[in-house]
Backbone as XML, in Angstrom:
<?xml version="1.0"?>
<chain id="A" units="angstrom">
  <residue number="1" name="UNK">
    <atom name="N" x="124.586" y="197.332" z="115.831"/>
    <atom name="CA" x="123.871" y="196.198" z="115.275"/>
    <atom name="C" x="124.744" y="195.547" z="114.206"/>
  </residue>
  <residue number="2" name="UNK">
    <atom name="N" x="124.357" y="194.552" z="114.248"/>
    <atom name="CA" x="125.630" y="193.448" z="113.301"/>
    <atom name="C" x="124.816" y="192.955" z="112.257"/>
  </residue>
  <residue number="3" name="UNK">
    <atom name="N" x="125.498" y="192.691" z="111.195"/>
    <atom name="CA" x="125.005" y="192.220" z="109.765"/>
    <atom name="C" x="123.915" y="191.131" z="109.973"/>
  </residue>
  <residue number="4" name="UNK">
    <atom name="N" x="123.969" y="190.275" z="111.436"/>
    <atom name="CA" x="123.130" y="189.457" z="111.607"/>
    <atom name="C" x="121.996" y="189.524" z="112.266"/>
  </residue>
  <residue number="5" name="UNK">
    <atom name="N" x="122.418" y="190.719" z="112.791"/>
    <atom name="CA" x="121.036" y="190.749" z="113.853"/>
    <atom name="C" x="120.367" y="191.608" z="112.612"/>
  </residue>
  <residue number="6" name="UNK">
    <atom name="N" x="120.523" y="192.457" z="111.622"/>
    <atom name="CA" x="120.291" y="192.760" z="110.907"/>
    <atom name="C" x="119.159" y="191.916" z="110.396"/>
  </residue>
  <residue number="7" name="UNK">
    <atom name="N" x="119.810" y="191.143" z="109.538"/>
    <atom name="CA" x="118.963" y="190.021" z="108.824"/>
    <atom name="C" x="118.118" y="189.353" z="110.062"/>
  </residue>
  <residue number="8" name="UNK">
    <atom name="N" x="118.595" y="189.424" z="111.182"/>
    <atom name="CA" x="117.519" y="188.502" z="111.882"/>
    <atom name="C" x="116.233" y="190.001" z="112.050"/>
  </residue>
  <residue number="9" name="UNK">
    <atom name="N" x="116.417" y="190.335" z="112.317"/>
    <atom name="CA" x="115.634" y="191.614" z="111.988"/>
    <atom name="C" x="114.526" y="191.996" z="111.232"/>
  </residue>
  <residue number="10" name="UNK">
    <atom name="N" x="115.056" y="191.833" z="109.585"/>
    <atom name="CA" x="113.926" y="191.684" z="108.389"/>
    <atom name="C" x="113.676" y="190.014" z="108.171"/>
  </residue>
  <residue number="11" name="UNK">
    <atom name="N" x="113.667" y="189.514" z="109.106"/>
    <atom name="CA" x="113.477" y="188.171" z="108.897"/>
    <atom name="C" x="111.790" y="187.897" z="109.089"/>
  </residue>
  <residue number="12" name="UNK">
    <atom name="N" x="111.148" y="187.670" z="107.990"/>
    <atom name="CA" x="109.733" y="187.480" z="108.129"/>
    <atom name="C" x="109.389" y="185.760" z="109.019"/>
  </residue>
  <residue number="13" name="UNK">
    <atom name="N" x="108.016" y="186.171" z="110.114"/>
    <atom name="CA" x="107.664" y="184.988" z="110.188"/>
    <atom name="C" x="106.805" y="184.554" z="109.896"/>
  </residue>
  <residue number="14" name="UNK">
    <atom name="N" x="106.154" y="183.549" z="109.307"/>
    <atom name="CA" x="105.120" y="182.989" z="109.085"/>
    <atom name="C" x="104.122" y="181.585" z="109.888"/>
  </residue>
  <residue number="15" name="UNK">
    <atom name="N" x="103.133" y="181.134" z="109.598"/>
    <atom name="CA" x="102.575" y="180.108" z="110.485"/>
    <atom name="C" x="101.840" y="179.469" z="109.425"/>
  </residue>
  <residue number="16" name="UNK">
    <atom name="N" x="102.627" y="178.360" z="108.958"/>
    <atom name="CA" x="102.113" y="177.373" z="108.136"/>
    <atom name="C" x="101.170" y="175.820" z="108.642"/>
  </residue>
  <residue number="17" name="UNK">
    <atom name="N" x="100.407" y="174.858" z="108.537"/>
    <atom name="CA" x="100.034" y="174.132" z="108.809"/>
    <atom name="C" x="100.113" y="172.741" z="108.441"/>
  </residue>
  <residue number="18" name="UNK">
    <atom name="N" x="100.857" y="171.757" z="108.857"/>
    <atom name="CA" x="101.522" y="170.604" z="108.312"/>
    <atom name="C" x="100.865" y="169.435" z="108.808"/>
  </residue>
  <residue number="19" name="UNK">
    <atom name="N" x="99.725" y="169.041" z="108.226"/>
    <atom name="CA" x="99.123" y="167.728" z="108.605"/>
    <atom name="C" x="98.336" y="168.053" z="110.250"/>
  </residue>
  <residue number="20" name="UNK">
    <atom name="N" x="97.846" y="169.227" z="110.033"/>
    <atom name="CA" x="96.765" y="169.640" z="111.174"/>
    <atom name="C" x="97.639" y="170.366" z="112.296"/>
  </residue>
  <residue number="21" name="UNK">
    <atom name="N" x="99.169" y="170.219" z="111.920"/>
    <atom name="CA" x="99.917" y="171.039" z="113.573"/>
    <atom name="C" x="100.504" y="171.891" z="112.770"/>
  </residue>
  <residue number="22" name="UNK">
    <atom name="N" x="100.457" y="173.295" z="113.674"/>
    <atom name="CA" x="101.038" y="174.223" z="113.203"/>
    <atom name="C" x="102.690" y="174.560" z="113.216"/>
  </residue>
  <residue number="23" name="UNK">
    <atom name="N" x="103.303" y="175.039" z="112.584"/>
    <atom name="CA" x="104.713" y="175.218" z="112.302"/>
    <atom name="C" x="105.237" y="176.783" z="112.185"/>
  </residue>
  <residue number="24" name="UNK">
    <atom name="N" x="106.508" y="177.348" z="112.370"/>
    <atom name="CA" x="106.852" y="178.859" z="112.167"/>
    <atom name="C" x="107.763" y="178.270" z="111.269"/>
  </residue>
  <residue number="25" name="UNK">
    <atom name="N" x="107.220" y="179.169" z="110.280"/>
    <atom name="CA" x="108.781" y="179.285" z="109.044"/>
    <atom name="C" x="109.154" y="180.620" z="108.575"/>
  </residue>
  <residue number="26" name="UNK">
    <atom name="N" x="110.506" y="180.911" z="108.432"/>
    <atom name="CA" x="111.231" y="181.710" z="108.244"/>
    <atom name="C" x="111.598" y="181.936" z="106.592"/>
  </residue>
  <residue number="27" name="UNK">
    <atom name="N" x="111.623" y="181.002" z="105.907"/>
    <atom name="CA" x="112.400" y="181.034" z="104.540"/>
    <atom name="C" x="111.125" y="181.561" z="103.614"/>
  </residue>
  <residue number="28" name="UNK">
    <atom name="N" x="111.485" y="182.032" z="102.239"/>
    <atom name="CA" x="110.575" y="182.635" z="101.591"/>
    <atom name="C" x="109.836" y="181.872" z="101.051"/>
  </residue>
  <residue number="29" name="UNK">
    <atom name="N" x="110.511" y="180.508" z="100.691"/>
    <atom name="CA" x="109.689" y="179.078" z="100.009"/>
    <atom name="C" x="110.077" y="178.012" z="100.554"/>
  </residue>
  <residue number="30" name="UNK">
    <atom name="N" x="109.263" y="176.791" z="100.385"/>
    <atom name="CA" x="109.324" y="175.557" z="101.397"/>
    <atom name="C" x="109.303" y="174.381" z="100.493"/>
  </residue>
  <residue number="31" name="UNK">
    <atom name="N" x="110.176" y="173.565" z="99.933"/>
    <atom name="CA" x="110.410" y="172.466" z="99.257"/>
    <atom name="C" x="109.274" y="171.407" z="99.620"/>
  </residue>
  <residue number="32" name="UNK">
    <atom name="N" x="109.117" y="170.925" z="98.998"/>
    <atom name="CA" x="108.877" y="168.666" z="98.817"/>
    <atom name="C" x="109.305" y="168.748" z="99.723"/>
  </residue>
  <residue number="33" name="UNK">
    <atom name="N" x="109.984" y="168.420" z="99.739"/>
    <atom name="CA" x="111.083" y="167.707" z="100.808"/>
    <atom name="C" x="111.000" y="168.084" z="102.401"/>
  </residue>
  <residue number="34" name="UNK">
    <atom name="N" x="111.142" y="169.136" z="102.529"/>
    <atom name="CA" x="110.997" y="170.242" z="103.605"/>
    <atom name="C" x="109.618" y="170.090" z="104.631"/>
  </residue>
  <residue number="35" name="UNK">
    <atom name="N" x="108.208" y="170.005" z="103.345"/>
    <atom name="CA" x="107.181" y="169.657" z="103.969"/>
    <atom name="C" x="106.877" y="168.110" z="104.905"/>
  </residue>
  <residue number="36" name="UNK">
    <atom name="N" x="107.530" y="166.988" z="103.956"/>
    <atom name="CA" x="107.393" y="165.675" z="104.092"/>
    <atom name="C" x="108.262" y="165.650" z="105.496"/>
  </residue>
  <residue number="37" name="UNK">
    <atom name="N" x="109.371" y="166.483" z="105.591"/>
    <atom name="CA" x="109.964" y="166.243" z="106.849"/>
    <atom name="C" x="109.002" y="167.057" z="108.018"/>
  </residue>
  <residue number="38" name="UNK">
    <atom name="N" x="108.605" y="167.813" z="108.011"/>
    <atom name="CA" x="107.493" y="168.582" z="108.678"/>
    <atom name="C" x="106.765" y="167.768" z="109.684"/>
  </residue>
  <residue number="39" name="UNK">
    <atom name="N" x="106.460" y="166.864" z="108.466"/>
    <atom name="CA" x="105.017" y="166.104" z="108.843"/>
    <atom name="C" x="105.433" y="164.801" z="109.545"/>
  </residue>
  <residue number="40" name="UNK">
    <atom name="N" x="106.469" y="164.148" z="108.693"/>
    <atom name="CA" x="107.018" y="162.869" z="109.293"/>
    <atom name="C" x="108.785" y="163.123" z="109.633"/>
  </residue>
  <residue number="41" name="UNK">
    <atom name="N" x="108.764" y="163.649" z="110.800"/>
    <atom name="CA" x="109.839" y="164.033" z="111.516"/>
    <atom name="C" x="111.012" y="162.894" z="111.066"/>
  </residue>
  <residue number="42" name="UNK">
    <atom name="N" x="112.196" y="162.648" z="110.435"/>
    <atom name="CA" x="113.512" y="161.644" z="110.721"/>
    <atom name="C" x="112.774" y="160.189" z="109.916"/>
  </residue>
  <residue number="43" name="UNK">
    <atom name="N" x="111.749" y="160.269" z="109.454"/>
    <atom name="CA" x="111.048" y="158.659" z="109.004"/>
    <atom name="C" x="111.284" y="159.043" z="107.112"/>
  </residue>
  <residue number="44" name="UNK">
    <atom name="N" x="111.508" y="157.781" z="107.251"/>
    <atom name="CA" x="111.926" y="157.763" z="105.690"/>
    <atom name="C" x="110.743" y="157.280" z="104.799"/>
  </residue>
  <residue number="45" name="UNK">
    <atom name="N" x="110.609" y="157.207" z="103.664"/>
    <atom name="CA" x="109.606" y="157.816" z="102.980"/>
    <atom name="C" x="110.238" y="157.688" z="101.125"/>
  </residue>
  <residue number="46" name="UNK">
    <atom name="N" x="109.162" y="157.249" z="100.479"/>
    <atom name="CA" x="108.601" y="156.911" z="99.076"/>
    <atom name="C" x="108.082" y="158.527" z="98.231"/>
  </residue>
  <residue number="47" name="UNK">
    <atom name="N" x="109.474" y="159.252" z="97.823"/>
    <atom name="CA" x="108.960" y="160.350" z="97.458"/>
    <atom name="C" x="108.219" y="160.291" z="96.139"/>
  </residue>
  <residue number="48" name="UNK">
    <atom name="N" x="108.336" y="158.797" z="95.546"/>
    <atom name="CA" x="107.497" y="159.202" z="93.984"/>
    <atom name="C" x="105.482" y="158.318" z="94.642"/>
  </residue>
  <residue number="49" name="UNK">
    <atom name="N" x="105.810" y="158.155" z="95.691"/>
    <atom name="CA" x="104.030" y="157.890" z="96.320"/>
    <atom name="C" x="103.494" y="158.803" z="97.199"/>
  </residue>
  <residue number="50" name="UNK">
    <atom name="N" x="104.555" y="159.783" z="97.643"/>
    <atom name="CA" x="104.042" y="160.684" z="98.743"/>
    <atom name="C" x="103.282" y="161.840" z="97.948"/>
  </residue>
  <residue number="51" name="UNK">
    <atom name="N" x="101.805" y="162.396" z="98.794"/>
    <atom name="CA" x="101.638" y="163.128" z="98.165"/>
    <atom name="C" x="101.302" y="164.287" z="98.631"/>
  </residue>
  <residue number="52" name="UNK">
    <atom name="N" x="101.990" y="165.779" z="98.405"/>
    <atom name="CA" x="101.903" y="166.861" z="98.994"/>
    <atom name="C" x="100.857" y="167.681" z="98.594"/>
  </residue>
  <residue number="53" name="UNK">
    <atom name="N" x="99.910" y="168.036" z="98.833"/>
    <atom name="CA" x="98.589" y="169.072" z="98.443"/>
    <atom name="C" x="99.044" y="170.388" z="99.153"/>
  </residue>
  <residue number="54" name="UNK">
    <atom name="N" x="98.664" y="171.900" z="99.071"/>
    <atom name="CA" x="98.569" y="173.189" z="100.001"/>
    <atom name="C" x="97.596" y="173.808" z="99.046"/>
  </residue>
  <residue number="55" name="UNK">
    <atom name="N" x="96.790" y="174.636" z="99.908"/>
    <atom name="CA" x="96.147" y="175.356" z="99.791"/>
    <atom name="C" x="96.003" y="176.759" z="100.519"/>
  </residue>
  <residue number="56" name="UNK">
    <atom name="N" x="95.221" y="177.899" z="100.685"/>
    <atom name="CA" x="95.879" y="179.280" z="101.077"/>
    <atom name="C" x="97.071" y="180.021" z="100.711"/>
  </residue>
  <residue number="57" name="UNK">
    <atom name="N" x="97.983" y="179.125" z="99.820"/>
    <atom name="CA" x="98.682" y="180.050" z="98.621"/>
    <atom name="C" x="98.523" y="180.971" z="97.942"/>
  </residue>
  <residue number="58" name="UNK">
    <atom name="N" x="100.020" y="180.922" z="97.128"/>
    <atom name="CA" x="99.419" y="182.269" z="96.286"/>
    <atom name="C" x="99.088" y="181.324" z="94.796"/>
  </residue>
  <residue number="59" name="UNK">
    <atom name="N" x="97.857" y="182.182" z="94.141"/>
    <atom name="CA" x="97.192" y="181.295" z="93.035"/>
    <atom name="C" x="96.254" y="180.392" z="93.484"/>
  </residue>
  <residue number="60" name="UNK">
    <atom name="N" x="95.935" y="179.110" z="92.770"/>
    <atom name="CA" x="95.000" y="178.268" z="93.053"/>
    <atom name="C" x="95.761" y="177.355" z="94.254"/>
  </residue>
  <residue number="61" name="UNK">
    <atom name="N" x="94.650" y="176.236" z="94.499"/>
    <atom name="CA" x="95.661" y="175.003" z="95.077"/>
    <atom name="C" x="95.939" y="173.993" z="94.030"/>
  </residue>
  <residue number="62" name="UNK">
    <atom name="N" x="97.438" y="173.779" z="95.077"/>
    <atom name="CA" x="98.238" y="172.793" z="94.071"/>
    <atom name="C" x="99.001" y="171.537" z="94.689"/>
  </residue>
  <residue number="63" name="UNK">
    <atom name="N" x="99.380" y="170.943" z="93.912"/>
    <atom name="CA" x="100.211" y="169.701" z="94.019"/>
    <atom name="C" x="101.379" y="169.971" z="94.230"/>
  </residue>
  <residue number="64" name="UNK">
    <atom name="N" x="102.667" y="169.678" z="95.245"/>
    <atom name="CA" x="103.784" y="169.833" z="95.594"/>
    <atom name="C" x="104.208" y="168.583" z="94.854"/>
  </residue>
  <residue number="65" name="UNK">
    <atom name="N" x="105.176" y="168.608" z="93.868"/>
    <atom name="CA" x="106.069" y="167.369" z="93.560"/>
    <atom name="C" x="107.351" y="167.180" z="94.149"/>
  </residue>
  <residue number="66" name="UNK">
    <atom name="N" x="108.186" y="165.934" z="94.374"/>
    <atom name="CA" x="109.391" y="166.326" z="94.847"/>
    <atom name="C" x="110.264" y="166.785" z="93.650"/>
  </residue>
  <residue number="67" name="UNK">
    <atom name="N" x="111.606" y="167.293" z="94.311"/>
    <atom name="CA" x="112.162" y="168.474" z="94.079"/>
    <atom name="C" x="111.913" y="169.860" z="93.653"/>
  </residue>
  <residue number="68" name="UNK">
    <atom name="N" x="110.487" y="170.517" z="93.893"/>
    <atom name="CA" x="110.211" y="171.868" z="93.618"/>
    <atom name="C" x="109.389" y="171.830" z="95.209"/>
  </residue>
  <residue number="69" name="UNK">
    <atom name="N" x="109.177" y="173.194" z="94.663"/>
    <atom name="CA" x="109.187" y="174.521" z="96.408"/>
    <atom name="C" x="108.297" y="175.053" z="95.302"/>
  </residue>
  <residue number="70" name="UNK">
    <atom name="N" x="107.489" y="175.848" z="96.793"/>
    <atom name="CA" x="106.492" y="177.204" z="96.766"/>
    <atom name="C" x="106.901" y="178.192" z="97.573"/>
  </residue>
  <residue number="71" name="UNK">
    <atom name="N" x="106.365" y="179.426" z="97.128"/>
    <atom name="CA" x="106.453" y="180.609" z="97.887"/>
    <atom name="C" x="105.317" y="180.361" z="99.096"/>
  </residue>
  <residue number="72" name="UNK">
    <atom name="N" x="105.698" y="180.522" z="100.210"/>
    <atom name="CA" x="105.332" y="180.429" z="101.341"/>
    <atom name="C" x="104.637" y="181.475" z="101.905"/>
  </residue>
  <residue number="73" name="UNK">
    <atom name="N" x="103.271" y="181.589" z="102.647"/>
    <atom name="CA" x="102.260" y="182.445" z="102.775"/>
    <atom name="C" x="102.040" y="182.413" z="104.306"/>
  </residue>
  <residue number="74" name="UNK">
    <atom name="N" x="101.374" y="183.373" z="104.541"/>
    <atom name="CA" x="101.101" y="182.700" z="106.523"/>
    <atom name="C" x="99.702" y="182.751" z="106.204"/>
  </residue>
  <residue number="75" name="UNK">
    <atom name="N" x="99.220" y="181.656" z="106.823"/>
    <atom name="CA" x="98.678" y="180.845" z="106.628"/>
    <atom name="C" x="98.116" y="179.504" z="106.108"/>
  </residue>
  <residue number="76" name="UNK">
    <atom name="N" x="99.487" y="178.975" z="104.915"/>
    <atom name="CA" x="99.483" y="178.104" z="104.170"/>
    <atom name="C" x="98.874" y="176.558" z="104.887"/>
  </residue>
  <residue number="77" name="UNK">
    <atom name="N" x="98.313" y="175.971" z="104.006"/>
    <atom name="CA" x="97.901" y="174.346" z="104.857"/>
    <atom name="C" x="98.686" y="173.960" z="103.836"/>
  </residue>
  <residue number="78" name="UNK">
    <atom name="N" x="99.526" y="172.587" z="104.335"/>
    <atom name="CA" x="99.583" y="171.343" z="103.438"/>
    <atom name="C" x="99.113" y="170.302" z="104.115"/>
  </residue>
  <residue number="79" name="UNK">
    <atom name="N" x="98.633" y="169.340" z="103.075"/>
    <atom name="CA" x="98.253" y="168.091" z="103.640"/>
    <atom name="C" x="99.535" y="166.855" z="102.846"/>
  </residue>
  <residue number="80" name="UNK">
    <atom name="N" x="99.913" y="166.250" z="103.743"/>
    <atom name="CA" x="101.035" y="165.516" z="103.652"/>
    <atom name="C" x="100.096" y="163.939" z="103.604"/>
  </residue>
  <residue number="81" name="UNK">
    <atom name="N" x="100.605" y="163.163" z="102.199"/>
    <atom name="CA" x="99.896" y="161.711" z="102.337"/>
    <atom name="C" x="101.086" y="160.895" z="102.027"/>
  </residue>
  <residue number="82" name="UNK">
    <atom name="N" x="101.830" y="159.902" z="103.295"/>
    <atom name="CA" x="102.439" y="158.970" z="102.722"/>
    <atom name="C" x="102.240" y="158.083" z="101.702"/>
  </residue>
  <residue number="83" name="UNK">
    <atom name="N" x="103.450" y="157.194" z="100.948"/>
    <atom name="CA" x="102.865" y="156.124" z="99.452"/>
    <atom name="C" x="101.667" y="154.840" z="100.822"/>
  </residue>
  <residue number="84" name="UNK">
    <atom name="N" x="101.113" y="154.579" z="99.754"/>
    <atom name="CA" x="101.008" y="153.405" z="100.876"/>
    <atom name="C" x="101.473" y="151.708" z="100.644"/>
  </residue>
  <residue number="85" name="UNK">
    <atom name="N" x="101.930" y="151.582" z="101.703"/>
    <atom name="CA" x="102.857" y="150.362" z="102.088"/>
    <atom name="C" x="101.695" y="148.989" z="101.657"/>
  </residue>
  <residue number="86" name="UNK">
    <atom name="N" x="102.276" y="148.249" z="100.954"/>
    <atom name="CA" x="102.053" y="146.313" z="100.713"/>
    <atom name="C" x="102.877" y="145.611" z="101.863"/>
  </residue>
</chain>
């Protein structure tokens, strides 16, 4: 066994929920950023109007701002709200 299959090995999976469709994630925490792409695949986007909510975390529910991450849970929801457009 190789250093990678290794790590692929203890590699946890999880099943998070991104605007009602479900997702597998691998990493221990999931950025702003990370989610918004989730939800709106390659589409560009108003990160100081977008607004990230999750709930089923660890702690209460909270507000995702951009540039910070959460520790990632299986079962996590976010709800992803684009700014809205004039």
């Amino acid at each position: 066994m190789t250093a990678t299959d290794a790590a692929h090995a203890n590699t946890k999976v999880v099943t998070i929920t991104v605007n009602t469709k479900q997702h597998e994630w691998t990493e221990k925490r999931i950025s702003f950023e990370q989610v918004v792409e989730l939800a709106f695949p390659g589409q560009p986007y108003d990160p100081a109007g977008t607004l990230v909510e999750y709930s089923r975390g660890h702690g209460p529910d909270h507000a995702l701002r951009p540039g910070k991450d959460v520790q990632v849970k299986d079962g996590m929801v976010f709800d992803v709200e684009p700014a809205n457009r004039s």
